[in-house]
C-alpha positions in Angstrom: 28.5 12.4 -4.8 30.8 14.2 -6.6 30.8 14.9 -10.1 33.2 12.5 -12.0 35.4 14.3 -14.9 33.5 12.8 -18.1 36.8 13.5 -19.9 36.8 11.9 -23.3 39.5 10.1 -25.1 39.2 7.8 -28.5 41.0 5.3 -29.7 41.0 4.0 -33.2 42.9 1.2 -35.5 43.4 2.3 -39.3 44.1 -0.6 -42.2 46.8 0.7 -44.5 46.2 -0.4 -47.9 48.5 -0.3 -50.8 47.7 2.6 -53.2 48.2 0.5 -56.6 46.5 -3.0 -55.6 44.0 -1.5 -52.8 45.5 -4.6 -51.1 45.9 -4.5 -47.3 49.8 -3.5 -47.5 52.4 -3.9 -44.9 53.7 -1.0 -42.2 57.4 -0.8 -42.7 59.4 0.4 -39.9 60.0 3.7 -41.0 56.4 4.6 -41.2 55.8 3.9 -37.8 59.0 5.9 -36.8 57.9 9.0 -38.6 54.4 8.6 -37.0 56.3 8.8 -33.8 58.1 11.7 -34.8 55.3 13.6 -35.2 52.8 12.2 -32.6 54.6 10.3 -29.4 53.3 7.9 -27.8 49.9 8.6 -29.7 50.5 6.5 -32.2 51.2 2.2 -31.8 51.4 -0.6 -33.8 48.6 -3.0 -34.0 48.3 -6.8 -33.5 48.7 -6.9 -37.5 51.6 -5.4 -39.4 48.9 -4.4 -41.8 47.6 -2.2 -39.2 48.2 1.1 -36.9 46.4 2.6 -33.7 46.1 5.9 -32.6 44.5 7.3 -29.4 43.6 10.7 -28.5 45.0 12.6 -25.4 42.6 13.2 -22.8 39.6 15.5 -24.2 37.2 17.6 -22.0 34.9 18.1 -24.6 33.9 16.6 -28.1 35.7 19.8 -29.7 39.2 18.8 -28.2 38.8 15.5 -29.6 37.9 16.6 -32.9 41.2 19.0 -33.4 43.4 16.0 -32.4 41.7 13.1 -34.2 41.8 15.0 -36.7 45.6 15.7 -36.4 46.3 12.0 -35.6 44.3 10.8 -38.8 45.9 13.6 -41.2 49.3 12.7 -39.9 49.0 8.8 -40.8 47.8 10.0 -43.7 50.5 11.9 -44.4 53.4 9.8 -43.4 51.4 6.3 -45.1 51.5 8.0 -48.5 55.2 8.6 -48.6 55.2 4.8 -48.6 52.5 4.4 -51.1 49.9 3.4 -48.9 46.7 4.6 -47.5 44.3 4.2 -44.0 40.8 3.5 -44.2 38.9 3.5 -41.1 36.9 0.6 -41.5 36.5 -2.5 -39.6 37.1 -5.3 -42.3 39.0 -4.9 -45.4 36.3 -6.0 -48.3 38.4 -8.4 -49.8 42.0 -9.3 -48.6 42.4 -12.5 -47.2 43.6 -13.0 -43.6 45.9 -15.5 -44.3 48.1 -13.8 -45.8 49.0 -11.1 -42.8 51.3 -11.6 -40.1 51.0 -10.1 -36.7 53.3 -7.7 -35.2 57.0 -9.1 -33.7 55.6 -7.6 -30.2 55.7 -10.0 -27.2 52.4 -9.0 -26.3 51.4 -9.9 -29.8 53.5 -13.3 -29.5 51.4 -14.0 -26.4 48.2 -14.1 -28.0 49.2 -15.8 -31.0 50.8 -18.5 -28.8 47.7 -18.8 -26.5 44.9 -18.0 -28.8 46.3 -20.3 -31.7 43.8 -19.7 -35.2 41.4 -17.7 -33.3 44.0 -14.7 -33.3 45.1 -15.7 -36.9 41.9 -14.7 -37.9 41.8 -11.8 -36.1 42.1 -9.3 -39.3 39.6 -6.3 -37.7 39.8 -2.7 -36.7 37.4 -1.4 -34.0 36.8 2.1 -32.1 37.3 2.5 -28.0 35.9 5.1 -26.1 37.0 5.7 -22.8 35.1 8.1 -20.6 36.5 9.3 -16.8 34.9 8.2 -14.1 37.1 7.7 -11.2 35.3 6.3 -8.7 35.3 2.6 -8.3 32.1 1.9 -7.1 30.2 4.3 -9.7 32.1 2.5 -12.3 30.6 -0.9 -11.8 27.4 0.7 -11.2 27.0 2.1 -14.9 29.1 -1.0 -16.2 26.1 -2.6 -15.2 23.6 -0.2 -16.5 25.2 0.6 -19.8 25.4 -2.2 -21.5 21.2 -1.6 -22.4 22.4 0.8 -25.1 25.5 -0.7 -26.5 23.8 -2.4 -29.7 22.3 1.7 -30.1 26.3 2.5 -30.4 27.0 -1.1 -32.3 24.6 -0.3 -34.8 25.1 3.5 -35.9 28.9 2.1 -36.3 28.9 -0.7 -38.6 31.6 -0.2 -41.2 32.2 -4.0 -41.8 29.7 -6.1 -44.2 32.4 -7.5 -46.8 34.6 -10.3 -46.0 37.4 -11.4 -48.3 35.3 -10.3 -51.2 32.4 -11.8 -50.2 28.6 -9.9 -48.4 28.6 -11.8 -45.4 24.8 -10.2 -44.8 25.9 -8.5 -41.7 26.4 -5.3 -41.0 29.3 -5.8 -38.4 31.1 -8.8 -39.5 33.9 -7.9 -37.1 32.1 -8.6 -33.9 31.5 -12.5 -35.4 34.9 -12.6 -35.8 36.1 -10.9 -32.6 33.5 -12.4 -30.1 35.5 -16.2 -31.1 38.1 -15.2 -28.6 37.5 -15.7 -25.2 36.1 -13.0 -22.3 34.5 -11.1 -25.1 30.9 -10.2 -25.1 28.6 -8.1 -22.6 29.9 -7.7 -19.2 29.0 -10.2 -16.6 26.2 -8.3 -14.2 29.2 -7.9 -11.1 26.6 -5.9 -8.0 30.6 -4.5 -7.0 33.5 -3.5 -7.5 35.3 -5.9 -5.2 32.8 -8.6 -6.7 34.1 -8.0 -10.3 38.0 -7.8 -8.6 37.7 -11.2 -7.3 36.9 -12.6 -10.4 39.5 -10.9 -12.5 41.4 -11.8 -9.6 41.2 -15.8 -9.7 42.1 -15.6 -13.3 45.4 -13.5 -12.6 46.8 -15.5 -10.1 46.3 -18.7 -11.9 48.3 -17.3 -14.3 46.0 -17.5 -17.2 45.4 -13.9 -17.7 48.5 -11.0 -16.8 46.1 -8.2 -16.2 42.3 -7.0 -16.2 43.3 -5.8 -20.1 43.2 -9.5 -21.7 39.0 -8.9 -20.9 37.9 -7.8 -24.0 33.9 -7.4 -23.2 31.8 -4.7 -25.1 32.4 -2.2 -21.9 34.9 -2.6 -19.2 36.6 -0.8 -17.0 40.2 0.9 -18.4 43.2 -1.6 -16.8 45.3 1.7 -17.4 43.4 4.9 -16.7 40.2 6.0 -14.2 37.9 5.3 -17.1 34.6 3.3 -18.8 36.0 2.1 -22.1 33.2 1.4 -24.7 34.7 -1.4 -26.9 31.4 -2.7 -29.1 31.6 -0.3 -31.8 33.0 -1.0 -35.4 35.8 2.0 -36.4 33.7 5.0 -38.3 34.7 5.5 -42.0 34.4 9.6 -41.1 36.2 11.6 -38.6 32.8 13.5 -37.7 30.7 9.9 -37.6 33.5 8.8 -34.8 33.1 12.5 -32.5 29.1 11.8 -32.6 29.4 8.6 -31.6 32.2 9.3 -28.8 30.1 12.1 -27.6 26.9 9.7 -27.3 28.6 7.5 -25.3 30.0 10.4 -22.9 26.2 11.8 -22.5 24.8 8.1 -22.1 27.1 7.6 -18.8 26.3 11.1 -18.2 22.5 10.6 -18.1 22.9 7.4 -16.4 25.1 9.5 -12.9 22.4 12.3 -13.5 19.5 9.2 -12.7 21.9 8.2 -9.5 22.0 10.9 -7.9 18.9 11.9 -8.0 17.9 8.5 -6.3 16.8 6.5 -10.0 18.2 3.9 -12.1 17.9 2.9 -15.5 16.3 -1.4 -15.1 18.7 -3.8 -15.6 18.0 -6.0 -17.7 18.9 -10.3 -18.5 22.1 -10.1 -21.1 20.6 -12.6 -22.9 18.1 -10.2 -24.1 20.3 -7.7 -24.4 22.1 -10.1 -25.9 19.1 -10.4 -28.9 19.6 -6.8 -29.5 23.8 -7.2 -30.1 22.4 -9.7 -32.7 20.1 -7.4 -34.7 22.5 -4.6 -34.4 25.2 -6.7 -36.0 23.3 -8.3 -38.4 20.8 -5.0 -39.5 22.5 -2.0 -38.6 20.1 0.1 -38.5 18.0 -0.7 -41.2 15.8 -3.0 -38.8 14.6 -1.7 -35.2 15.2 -2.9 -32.4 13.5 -4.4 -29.2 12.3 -1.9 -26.7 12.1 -4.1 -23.7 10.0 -1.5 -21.6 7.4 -1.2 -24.1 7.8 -5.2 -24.6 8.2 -4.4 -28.8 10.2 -4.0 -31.6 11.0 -0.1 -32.4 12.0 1.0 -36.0 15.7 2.4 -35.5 15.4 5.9 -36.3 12.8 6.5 -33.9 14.8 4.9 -30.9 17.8 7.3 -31.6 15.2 10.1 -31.7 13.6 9.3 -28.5 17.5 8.1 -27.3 18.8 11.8 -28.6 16.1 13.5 -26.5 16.7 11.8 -23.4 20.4 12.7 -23.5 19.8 16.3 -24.5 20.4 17.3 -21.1 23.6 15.8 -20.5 24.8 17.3 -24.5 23.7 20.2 -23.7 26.1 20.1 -19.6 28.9 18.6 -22.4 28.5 21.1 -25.2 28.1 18.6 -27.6 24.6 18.8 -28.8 25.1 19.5 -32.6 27.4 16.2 -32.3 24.8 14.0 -30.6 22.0 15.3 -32.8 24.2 13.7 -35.3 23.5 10.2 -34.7 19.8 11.1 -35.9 21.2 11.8 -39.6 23.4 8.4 -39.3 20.3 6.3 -37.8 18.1 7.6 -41.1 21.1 8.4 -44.1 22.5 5.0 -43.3 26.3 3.9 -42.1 29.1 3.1 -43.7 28.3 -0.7 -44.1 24.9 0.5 -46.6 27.3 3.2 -48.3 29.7 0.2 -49.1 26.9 -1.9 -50.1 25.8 0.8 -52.6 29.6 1.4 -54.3 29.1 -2.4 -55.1 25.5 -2.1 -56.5 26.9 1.3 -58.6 30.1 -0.1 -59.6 28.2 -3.8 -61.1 25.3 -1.6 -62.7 28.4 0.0 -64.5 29.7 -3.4 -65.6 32.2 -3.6 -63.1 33.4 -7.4 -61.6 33.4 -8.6 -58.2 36.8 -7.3 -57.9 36.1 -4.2 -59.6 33.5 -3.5 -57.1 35.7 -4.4 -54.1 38.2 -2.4 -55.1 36.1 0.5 -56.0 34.8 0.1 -52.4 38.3 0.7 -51.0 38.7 3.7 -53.0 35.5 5.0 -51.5 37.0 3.7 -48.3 40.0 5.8 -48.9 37.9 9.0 -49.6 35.5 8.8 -46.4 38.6 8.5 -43.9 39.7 11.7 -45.7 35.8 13.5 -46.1 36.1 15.2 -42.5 39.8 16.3 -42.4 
């Protein structure tokens, strides 16, 4: 079989915040024309006007990815202050309310307003794609179907949204409660083909109920636009460098999974309802509870299933040259993510005496400083 590409490319949605309130602020059109300026077709609005996009261009390695997200992020940054506002690169805003955004005058964005109704009102999150080549057809549904054992690993070491118009909602990634209301969310269905999964997208597309294979918005699916696996579970990474480890652990996870292929082994698939269980804890924990290792048939303390996940893959890093990145994840699964960082600007801020919104907004200003700790 030959060797598919394993390019990289990531895509990312930023919240721009007002600089005074720390209020989720507005995109006026002249931000998004200097972004343009400056980055091409790199740069998009979002389904919310409080909102931007960027995507990568195709990577072969982590290190491309790093000098253009990089680029992309410091150039928002740049062009959002001269309007006095500022990205984070978190899923959930603590504390604005979603009520009071409007989505984008886009006809695409009109569609899903008009079809998804309150659901898409409510639609007030950011999240982080990752889209890895593999060209062939058939290979691609046969690691769609493997792959989606480790998406709560990825799900987990990503969480950047526990606060909810000002409240703790408990979870770690509130976003994926509020994204997995819409419909063809979720895992993957378990297609055995290619033509299998193409006759269901299929039925949908000639009733007219769907345009195109990108209204599916499962965890993993394959790219409607390029030769690619795009990895849609995880919550958007405060840091630049959190994002590149996490990108890279998905290119090595596919990687590992072609390397068992060809040489005549699979990783088990396993019933999405129990991988289902795992989603759960991952959204709800982080990774501050383990989770189930259905081979051994028990319940593994996170950090040690990102050490035994970060050996497995060390291979495949080491074919990407991307090892330091992927060891990583082993610092994120034991230091904590961005949702316990947020947690602890709350608990510092009210030890000093600080309010509810005090706290929120001293969470945003943390917000503010992680999007800008790796640039």
């Amino acid at each position: 079989m030959e060797r598919p590409a394993f390019t990289m490319g990531i895509e990312e949605e930023y919240l721009l915040v007002d600089r005074d309130s720390r209020a989720l602020g507005v995109a006026p059109e002249g931000f998004l024309e200097d972004c343009r300026a400056d980055l091409q077709d790199q740069v998009s609005p979002e389904y919310k006007k409080c909102q931007v996009e960027i995507g990568t261009r195709v990577s072969q390695n982590v290190g491309e990815a790093r000098d253009d997200l990089r680029r992309l992020r410091s150039t928002i940054s740049h062009h959002a202050a001269r309007y006095g506002l500022a990205p984070i690169a978190a899923s959930c805003h603590p504390f604005s309310d979603w009520k009071h955004q409007h989505h984008t005058d886009k006809e695409r964005y009109r569609g899903l307003e008009r079809d998804l109704a309150g659901v898409a009102r409510r639609l007030l999150i950011s999240g982080c794609h990752v889209h890895v080549g593999i060209g062939d057809n058939a290979l691609r549904t046969d690691l769609l179907r493997q792959m989606p054992y480790f998406l709560p690993h990825l799900l987990a070491l990503s969480t950047s949204s526990p606060f909810w118009q000002g409240e703790d909602t408990g979870l770690a990634s509130y976003r994926i409660s509020v994204f997995d209301n819409l419909p063809r969310t979720g895992l993957p269905p378990d297609y055995q083909s290619w033509a299998e999964l193409q006759r269901s997208v299929g039925v949908l597309v000639d009733l007219g109920v769907i345009e195109d294979s990108s209204k599916i918005w499962w965890d993993i699916r394959p790219s409607h636009r390029y030769p690619t696996l795009e990895t849609r579970i995880m919550d958007v990474s405060p840091r630049a460098e959190d994002a590149l480890a996490l990108a890279a652990v998905t290119q090595c996870l596919l990687r590992m999974l072609w390397r068992l292929r060809i040489r005549n082994q699979r990783w088990r698939i396993y019933d999405r309802f129990l991988i289902g269980e795992n989603r759960w804890r991952a959204q709800r924990y982080g990774v501050t509870e383990g989770l189930i290792d259905f081979g051994a048939n028990e319940i593994v303390p996170f950090p040690q299933l990102i050490a035994e996940l970060v050996e497995m893959i060390a291979e495949d890093a080491d074919a990407l040259d991307c090892r330091a990145e992927v060891e990583r994840v082993v610092t994120i699964a034991t230091a904590g993510t961005s949702a316990q960082r947020q947690r602890a600007v709350v608990a510092a801020a009210t030890a000093a005496g600080a309010d509810q919104d005090q706290a929120m907004t001293a969470v945003v200003d943390h917000l503010i400083e992680e999007y800008h700790h790796d640039l």
